[in-house]
C-alpha positions as CSV (number, residue, x, y, z in Angstrom):
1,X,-3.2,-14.1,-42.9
2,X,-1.1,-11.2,-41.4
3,X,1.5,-12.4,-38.9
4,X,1.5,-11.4,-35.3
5,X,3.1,-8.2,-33.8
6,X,6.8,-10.2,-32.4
7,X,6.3,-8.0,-29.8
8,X,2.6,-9.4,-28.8
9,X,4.1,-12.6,-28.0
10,X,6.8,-14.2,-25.5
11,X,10.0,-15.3,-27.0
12,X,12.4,-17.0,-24.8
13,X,15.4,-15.1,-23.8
14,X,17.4,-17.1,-21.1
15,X,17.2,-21.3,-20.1
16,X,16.2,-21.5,-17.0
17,X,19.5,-22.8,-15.7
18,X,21.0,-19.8,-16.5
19,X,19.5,-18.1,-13.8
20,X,21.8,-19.1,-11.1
21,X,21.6,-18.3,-7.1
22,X,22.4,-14.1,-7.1
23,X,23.7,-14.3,-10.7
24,X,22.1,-11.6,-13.4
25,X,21.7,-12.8,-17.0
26,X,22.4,-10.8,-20.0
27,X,20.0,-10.8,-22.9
28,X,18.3,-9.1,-25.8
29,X,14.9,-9.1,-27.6
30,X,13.9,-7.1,-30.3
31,X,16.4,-5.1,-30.3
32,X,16.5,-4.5,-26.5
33,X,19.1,-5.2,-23.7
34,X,17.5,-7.2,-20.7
35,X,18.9,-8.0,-17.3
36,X,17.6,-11.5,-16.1
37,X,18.2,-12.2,-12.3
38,X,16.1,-14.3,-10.1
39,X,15.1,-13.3,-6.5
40,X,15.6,-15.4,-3.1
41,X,11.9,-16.0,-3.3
42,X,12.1,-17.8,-6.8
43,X,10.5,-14.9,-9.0
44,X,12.0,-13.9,-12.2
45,X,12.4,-10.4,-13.3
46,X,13.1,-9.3,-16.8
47,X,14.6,-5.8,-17.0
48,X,15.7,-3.3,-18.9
49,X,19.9,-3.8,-18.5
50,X,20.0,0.0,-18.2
51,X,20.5,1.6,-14.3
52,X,18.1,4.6,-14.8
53,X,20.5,7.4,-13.4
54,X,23.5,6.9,-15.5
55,X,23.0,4.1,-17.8
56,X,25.3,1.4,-16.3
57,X,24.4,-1.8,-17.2
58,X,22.5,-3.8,-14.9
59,X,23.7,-7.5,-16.0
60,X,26.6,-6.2,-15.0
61,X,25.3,-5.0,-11.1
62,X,25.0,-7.5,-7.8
63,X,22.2,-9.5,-7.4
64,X,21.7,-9.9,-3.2
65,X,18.5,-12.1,-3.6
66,X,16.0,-9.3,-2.5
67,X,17.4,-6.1,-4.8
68,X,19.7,-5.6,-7.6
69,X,22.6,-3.4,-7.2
70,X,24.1,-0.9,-9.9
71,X,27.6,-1.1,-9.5
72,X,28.5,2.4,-10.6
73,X,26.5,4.4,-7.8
74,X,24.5,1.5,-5.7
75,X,21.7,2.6,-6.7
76,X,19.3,-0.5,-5.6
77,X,16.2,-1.7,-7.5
78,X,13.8,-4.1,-5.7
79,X,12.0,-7.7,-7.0
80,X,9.5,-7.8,-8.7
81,X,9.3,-4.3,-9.4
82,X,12.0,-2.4,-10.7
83,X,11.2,0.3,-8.2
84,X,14.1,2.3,-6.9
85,X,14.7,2.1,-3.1
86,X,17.6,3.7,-2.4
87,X,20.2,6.4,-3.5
88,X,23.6,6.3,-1.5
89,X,24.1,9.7,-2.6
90,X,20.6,10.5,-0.3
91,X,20.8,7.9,2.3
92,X,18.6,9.5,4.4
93,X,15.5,10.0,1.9
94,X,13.2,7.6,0.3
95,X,13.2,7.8,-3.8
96,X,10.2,8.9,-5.5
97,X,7.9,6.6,-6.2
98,X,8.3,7.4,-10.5
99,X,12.4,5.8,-9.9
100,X,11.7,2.4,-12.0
101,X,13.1,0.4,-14.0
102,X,11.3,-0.9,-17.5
103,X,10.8,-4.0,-16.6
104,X,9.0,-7.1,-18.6
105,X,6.3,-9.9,-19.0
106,X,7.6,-13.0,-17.9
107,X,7.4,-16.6,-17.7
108,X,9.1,-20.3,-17.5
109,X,8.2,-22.8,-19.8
110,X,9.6,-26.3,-21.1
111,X,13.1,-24.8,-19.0
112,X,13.1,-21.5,-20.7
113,X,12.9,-17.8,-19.9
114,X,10.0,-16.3,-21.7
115,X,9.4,-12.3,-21.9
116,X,7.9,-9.7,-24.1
117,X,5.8,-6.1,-24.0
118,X,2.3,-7.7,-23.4
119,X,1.8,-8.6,-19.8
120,X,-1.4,-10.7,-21.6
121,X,0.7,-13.3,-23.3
122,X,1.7,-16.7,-22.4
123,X,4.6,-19.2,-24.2
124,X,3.1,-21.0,-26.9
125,X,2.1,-24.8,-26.4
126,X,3.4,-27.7,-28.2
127,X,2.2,-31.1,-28.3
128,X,5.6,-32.3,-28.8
129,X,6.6,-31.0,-25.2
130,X,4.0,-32.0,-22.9
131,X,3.5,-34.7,-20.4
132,X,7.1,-35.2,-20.2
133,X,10.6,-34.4,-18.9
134,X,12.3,-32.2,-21.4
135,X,16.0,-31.0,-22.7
136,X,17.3,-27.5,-23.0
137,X,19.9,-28.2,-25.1
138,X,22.9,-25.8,-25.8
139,X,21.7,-22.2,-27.1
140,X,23.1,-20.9,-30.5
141,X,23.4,-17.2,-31.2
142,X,23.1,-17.2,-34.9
143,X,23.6,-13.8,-37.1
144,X,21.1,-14.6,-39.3
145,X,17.1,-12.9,-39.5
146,X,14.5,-15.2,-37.5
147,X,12.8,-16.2,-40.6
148,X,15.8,-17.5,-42.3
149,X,16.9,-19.4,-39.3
150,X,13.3,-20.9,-39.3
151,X,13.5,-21.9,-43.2
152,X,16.8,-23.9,-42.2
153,X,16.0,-25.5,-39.5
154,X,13.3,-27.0,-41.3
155,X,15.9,-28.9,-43.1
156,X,17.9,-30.3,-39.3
157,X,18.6,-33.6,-39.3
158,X,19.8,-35.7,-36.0
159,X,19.4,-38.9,-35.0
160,X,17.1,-40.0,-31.7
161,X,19.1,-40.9,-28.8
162,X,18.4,-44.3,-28.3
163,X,19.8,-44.6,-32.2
164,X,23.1,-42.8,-31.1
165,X,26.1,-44.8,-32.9
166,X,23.9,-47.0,-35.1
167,X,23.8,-46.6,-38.8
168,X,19.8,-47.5,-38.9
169,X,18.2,-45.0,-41.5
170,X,16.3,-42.6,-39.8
171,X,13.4,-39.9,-41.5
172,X,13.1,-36.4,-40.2
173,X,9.6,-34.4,-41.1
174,X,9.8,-30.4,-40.1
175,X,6.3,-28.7,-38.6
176,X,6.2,-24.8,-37.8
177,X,4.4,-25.0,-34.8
178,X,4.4,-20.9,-34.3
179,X,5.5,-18.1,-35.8
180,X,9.2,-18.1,-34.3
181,X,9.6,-22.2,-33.5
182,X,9.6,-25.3,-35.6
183,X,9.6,-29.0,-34.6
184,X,11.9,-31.2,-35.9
185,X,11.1,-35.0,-35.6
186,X,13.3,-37.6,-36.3
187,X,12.3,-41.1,-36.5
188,X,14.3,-44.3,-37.5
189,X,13.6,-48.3,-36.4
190,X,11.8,-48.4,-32.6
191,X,13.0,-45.1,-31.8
192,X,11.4,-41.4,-32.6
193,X,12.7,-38.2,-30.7
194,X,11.4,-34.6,-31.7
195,X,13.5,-31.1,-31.3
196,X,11.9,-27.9,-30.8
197,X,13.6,-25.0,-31.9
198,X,12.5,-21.4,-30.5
199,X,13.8,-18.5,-31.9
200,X,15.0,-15.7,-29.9
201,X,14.5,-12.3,-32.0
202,X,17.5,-10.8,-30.8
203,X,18.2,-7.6,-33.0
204,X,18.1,-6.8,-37.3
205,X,19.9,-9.5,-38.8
206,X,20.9,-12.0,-35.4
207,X,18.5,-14.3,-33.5
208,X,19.3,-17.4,-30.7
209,X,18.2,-20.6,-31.3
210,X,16.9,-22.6,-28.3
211,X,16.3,-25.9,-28.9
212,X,14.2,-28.4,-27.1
213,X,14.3,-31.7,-26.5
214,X,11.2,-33.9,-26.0
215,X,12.2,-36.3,-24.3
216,X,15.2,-36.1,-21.7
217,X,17.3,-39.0,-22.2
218,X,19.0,-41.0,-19.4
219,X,21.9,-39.3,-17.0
220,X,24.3,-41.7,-19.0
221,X,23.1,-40.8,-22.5
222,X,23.2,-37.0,-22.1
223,X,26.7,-36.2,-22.9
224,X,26.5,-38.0,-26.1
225,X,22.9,-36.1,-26.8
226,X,23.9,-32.9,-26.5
227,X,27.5,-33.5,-27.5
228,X,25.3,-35.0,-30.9
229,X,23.5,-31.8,-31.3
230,X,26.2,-29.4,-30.8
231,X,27.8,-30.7,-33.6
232,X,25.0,-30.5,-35.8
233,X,23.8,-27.2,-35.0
234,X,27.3,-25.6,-35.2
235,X,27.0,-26.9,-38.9
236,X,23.3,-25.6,-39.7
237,X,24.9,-22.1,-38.3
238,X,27.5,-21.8,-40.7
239,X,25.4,-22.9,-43.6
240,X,22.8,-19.6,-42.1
241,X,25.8,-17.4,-41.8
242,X,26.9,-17.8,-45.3
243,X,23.5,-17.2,-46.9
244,X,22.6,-14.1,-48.5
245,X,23.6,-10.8,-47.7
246,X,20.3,-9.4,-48.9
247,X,18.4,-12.0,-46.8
248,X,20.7,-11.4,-43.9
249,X,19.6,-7.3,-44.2
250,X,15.9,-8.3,-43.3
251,X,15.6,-5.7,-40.0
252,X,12.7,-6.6,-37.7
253,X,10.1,-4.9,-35.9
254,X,12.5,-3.1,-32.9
255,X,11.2,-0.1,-31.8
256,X,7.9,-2.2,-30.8
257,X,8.8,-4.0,-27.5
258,X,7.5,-1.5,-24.5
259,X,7.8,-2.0,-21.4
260,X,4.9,-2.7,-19.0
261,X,3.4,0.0,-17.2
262,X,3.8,0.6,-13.1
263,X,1.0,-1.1,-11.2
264,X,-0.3,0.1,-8.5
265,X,0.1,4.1,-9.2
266,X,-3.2,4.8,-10.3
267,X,-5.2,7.2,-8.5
268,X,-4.9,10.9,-6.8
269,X,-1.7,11.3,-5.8
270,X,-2.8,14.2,-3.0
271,X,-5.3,13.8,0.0
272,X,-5.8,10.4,1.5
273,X,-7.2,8.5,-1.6
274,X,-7.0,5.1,-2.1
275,X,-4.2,4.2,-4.7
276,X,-4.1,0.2,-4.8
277,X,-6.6,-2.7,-4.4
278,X,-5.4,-5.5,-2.2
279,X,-7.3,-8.8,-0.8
280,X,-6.3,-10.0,2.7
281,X,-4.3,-13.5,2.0
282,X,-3.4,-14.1,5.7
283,X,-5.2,-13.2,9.0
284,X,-3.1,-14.3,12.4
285,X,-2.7,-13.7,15.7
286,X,0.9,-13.1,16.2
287,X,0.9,-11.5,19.6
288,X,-1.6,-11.2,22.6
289,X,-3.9,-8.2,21.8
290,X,-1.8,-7.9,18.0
291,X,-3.5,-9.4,14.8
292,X,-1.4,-10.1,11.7
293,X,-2.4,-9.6,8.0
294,X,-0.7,-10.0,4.7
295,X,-2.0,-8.3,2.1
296,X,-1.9,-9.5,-1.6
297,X,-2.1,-7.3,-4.8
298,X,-5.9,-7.9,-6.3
299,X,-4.0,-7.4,-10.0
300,X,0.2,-6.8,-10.8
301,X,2.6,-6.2,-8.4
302,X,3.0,-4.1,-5.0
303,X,5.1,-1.0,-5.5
304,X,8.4,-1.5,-3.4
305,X,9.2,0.7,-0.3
306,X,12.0,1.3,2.2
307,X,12.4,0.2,5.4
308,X,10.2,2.7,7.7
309,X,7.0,3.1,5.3
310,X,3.4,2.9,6.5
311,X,0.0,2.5,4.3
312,X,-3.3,4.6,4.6
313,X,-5.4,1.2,5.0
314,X,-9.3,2.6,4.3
315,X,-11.4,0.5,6.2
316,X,-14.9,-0.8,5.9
317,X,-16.1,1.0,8.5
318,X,-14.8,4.7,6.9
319,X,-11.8,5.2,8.9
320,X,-8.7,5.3,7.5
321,X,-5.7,3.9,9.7
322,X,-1.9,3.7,9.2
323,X,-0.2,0.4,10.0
324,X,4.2,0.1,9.2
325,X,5.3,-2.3,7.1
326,X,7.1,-5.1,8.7
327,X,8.7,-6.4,5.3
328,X,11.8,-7.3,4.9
329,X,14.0,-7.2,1.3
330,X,12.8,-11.0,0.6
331,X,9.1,-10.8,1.8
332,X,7.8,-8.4,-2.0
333,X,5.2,-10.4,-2.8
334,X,2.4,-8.9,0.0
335,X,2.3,-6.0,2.8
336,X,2.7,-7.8,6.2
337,X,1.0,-5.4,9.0
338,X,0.4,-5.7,12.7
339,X,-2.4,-4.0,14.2
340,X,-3.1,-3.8,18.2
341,X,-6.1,-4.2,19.5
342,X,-6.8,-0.8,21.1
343,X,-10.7,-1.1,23.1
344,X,-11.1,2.8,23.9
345,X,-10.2,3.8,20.4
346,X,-11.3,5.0,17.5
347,X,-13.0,1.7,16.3
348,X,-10.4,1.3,13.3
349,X,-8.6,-1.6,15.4
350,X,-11.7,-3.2,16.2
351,X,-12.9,-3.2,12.8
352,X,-9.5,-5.0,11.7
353,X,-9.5,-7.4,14.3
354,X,-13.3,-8.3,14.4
355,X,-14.3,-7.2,11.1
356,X,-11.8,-8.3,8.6
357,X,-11.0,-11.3,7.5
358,X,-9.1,-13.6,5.0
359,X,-10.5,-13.5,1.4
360,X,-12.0,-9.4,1.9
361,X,-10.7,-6.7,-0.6
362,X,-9.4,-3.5,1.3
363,X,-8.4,-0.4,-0.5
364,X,-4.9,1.4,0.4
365,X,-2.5,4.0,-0.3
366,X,1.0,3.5,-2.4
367,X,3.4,2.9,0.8
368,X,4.6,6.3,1.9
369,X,8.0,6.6,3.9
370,X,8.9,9.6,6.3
371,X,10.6,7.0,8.8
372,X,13.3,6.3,6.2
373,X,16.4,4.0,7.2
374,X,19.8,5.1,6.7
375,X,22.2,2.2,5.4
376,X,25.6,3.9,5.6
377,X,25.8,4.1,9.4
378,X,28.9,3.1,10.9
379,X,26.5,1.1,13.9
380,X,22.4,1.1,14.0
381,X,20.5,1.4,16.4
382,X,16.9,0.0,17.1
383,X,14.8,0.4,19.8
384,X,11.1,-0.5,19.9
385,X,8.4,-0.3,22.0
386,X,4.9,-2.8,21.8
387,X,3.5,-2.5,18.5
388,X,6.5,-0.6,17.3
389,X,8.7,-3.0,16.9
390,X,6.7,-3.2,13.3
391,X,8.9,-0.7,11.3
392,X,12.0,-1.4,13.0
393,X,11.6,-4.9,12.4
394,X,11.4,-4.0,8.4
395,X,14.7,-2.0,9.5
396,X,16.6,-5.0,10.6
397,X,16.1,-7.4,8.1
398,X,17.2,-5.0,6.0
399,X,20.3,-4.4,7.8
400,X,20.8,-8.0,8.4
401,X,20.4,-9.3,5.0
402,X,23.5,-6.5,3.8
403,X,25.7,-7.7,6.9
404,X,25.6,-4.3,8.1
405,X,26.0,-3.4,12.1
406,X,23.0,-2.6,14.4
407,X,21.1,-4.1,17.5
408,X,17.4,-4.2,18.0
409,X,16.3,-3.5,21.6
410,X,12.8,-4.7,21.8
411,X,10.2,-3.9,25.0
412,X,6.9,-4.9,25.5
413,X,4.8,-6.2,28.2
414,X,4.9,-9.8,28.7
415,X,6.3,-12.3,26.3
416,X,3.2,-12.9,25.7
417,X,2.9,-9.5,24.1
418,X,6.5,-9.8,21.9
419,X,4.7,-10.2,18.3
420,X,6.2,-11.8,14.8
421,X,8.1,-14.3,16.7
422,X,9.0,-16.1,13.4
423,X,9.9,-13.3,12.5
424,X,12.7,-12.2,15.0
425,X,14.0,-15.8,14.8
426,X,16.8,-15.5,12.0
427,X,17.9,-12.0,13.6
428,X,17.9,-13.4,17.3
429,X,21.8,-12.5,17.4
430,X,21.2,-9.2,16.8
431,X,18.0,-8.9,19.0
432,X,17.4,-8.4,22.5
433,X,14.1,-8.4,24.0
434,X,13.1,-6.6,27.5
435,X,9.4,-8.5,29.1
436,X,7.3,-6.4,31.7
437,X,9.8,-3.8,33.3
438,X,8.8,-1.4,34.9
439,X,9.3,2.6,33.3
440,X,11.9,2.8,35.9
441,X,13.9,-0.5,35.3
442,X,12.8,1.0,31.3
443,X,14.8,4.2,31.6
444,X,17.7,2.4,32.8
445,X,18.0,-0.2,30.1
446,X,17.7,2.7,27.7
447,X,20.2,4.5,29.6
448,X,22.5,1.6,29.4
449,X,21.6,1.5,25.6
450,X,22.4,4.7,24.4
451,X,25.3,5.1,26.5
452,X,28.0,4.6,23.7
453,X,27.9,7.5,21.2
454,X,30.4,7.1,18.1
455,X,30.7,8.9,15.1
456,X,28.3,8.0,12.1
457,X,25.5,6.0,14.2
458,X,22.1,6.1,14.0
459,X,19.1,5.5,16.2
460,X,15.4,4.8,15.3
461,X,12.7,4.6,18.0
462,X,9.3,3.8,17.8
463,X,6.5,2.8,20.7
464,X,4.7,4.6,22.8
465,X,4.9,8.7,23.4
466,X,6.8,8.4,26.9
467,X,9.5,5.5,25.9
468,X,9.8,7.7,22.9
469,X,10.6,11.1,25.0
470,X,12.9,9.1,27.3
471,X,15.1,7.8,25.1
472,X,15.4,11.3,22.9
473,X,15.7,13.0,26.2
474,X,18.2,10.3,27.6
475,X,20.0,10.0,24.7
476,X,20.5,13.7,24.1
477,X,22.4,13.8,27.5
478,X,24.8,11.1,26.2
479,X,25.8,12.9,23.4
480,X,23.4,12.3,20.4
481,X,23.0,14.5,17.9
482,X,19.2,15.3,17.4
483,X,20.1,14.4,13.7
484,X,21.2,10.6,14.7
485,X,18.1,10.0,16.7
486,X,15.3,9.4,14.4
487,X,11.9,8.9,15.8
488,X,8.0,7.8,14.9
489,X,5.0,8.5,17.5
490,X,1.8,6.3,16.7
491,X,-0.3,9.2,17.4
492,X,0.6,13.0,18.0
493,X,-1.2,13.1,21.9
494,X,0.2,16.9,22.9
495,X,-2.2,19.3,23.2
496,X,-3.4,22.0,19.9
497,X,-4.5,25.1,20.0
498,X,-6.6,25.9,16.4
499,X,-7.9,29.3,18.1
500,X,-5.4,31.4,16.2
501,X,-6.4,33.0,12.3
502,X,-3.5,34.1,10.2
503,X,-2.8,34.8,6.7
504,X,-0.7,31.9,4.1
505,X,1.0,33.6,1.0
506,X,1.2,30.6,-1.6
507,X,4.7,31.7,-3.4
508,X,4.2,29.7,-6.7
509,X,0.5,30.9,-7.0
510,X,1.1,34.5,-5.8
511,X,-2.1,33.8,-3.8
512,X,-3.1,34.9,-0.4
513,X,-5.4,32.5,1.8
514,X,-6.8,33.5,5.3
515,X,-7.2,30.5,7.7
516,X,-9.7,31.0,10.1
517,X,-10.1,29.9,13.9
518,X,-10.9,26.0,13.8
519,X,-9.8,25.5,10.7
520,X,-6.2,23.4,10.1
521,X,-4.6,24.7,7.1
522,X,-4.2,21.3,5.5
523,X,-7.7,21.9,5.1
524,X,-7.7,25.5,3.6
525,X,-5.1,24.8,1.4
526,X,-7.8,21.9,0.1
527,X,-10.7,24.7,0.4
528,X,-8.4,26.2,-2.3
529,X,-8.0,23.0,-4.4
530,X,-4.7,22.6,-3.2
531,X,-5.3,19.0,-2.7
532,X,-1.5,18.1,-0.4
533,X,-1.1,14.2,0.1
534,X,-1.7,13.8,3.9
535,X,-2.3,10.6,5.8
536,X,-2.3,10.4,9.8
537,X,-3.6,13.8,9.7
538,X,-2.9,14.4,13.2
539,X,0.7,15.7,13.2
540,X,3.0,12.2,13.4
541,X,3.8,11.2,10.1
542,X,5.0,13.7,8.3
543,X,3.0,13.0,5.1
544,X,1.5,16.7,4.6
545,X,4.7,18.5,5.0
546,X,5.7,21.7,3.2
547,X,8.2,24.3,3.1
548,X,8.5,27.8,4.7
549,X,10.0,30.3,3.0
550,X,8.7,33.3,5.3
551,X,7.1,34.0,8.7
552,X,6.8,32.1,11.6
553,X,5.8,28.5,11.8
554,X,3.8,27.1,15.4
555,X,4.7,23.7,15.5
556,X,2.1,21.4,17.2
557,X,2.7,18.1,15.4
558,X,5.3,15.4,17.0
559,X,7.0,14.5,13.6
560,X,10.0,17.2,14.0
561,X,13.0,17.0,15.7
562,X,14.2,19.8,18.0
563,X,16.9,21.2,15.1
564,X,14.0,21.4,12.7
565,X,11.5,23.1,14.7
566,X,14.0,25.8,15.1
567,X,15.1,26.1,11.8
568,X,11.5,26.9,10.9
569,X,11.8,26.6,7.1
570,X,9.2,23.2,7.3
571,X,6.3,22.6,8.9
572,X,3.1,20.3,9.3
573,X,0.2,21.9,7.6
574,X,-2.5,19.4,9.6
575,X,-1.7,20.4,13.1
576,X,0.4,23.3,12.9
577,X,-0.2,27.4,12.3
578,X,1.4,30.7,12.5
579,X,3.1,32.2,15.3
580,X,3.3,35.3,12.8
581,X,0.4,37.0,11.0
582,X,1.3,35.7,7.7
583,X,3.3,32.5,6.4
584,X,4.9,32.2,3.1
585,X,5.0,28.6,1.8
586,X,6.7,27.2,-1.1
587,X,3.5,25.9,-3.1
């Protein structure tokens, strides 16, 4: 019968007490390097131990408990995923979504680490191991091919622990229970005690034994067990060391260990298509008038996202909605959202608060960041408003969690209204909370606020249109730069004018489009299968942005700060036009 692919099936790589609180393992498996480091939240990632810009090893980088941290740049790479999240070198942009790490299969078994290129497999089961408390015993790195380890082992003899310092004849039988492990049972008078050896395929010509016991002896007999086995296994590993050169030559299968592919990237990457499937795990009220959902992958896991990203949630109804994501570092494993309940609207609150519940499948966008947090500022800045407190509240966990300096100024209109209370609890030092003021006793507090200007601080606001022009207005007259005061309207509520037609020079098609009265050149850029990723559509979020390389922009969204507006070398293509007859844009 033809043996197995190694890299179809999960080999251990690590004990699972290696894996210590913000510790990173180093490893290797067919002839790859891994990084093992286990998350705050208990999950265990198996990586490539490469940092994707310059190589660095990753075993070697900081493990904070929610991301892993190159130490040559700082590049940071997120749980679960391997998804890049930020670039100190670009702290004000998020990283394309394609910045990943290879990452692994995984799973723990009988106190081991298991990994491998098949997200499909699962450790191997032996009879031998279950129904009981088990023994990693000490791992042996061994420079000797798997099989040839396996053929020796065959031959290990030990005594059982209760027959430790007794001279009673003891019988060992050998059974290969898989490909890469064998079980080893010895038995002697009223005492029988199995070891299961896994091999670790590390490279051509070296493996690591990781042996098993079956049954964990008592907390006053394990020195002397392992102490027993130590000894024993030091010996088998010479003996393997010193066996033939030709047999040691045996080079395995080590260009065959891929890594597994992205989830959750799948689908058109323009328009407002749905990317990912996600069922909703949670439904809460967390706030008068504001219903909470998490949001659980359907299949893998969620792509990662900074601080300030918002999904395209496509509803039953056939609206699509954006909601921030209120995640911080340690929360990976769903998409927490807050949606207020807004009567007069649209009908896409309604349909989340009325509509859908626990256990319904909803289809989303990847997360999509235009609200992105800077995490080299010398003091931050946070000020919310209602249901804004949602990305800013992603902003200061994040903040939190590195120890880095900011304040979150929070508004709403009761306390009744202040939503994600369990949230906001381990940040309450850095949180201050303003109930029912008036937008009088509102411009004051803000006033009060923003007052204090230094070098190398940031402020992001978010809440409704008027807070939001108060405090850029407010804040401008104490001395902040419109490039420290970063901003995100829920809706774009100034007034458009589509009446003009003008003429859009596409520079990398050498193509000339004319956009007629009434019609938004997001949409004639699509009339020319140009098919831009967009999401609000309405002028807020920044999604459908492109870049002007001629002519004369009129800016009608509320995404872009004063600065950029005159610098007129971006614009909105959902809301805005021309001020000029023609535009030239960089597509």
């Amino acid at each position: 019968m033809t043996a197995p692919d190694p890299a179809s099936l999960l080999h251990p790589v690590a004990a699972g007490a290696d894996l210590m609180p913000r510790h990173v393992v180093r490893s290797r498996l067919l002839g790859r390097r891994l990084a093992i480091w286990k998350a705050d939240d208990g999950f265990v990632n198996v990586w490539e131990d490469r940092c994707i810009h310059r190589g660095m090893r990753l075993s070697a980088g900081v493990n904070d408990g929610a991301e892993l941290v190159c130490q040559y740049h700082g590049w940071r790479y997120s749980n679960r995923n391997g998804n890049c999240v930020y670039i100190p070198a670009h702290p004000g942009e998020a990283p394309a979504g394609g910045l990943r790490v290879a990452t692994f299969a995984c799973a723990e078994k009988y106190g081991l680490v298991w990994s491998g290129g098949s997200p499909d497999a699962e450790p191997p089961s032996i009879p031998a191991l279950e129904g009981g408390e088990v023994l990693v015993l000490r791992s042996l790195p061994v420079n000797a091919p798997a099989a040839l380890v396996l053929e020796g082992l065959a031959g290990y003899s030990f005594r059982p622990t209760a027959a430790l310092g007794t001279d009673t004849p003891i019988t060992t039988s050998a059974d290969a229970g898989n490909p890469h492990s064998v079980t080893v049972t010895a038995t002697t008078t009223g005492a029988e005690s199995s070891v299961v050896f896994f091999i670790q395929p590390a490279e051509a010509g070296r493996c690591v034994i990781r042996p098993v016991l079956s049954a964990a002896p008592a907390p006053e007999e394990r020195l002397a067990t392992l102490r027993h086995h130590a000894r024993a296994l030091e010996e088998l590993r010479a003996q393997l060391e010193d066996s033939s050169p030709a047999e040691a030559a045996v080079a395995l299968p080590l260009a065959t260990l891929e890594p597994l592919r992205s989830g959750g990237t799948a689908g058109a990457a323009g328009g407002r298509h749905p990317q990912l499937q996600v069922r909703v795990a949670r439904k809460w009220v967390c706030a008068e008038g504001i219903a909470a959902f998490d949001l659980a992958p359907v299949a893998g896991e969620l792509p990662s996202f900074q601080p300030g990203a918002h999904l395209d949630v496509h509803l039953p109804n056939g609206l699509v909605r954006q909601y921030s994501l209120t995640n911080g570092p340690d929360l990976t494993g769903v998409y927490r959202i807050g949606v207020k309940l807004v009567p007069e609207g649209g009908g896409g609150s309604r349909c989340m608060h009325q509509s859908v519940h626990e256990g319904d499948a909803l289809d989303i966008s990847t997360p999509r960041n235009n609200f992105t947090l800077r995490r080299d500022a010398a003091r931050t800045l946070l000020i919310a408003g209602g249901i804004g407190i949602t990305p800013l509240l992603a902003m200061a966990q994040t903040l939190a969690r590195q120890g880095l300096t900011w304040e979150l100024h929070y508004f709403a209109q009761s306390d009744d209204h202040v939503a994600f209370d369990e949230m906001l609890a381990p940040l309450a030092e850095g949180v201050t909370t303003y109930c029912g003021l008036s937008p009088q006793e509102t411009g004051a507090e803000l006033t009060r606020i923003t007052r204090h200007y230094g070098p190398m601080q940031h402020a992001y606001l978010c809440g409704p249109g008027p807070m939001i022009d108060t405090a850029r207005s407010i804040a401008a007259e104490a001395g902040w730069p419109t490039e420290a005061v970063h901003f995100e309207y829920f809706k774009n509520e100034s007034a458009r004018d589509d009446s003009s037609a003008f003429d859009v020079t596409l520079a990398r098609r050498d193509q000339t489009l004319r956009i007629g009265a009434g019609m938004s050149l997001l949409n004639g850029l699509r009339n020319a299968g140009i098919d831009l990723p967009s999401s609000c559509e309405q002028g807020a979020c920044g999604t459908c942005i492109a870049t002007v390389l001629g002519g004369e922009p009129d800016h009608q969204d509320v995404y872009l700060n004063d600065s950029e507006r005159a610098a007129a070398n971006r614009m909105l293509t959902c809301v805005s036009r021309a001020k000029s007859g023609q535009l030239v844009l960089d597509l």
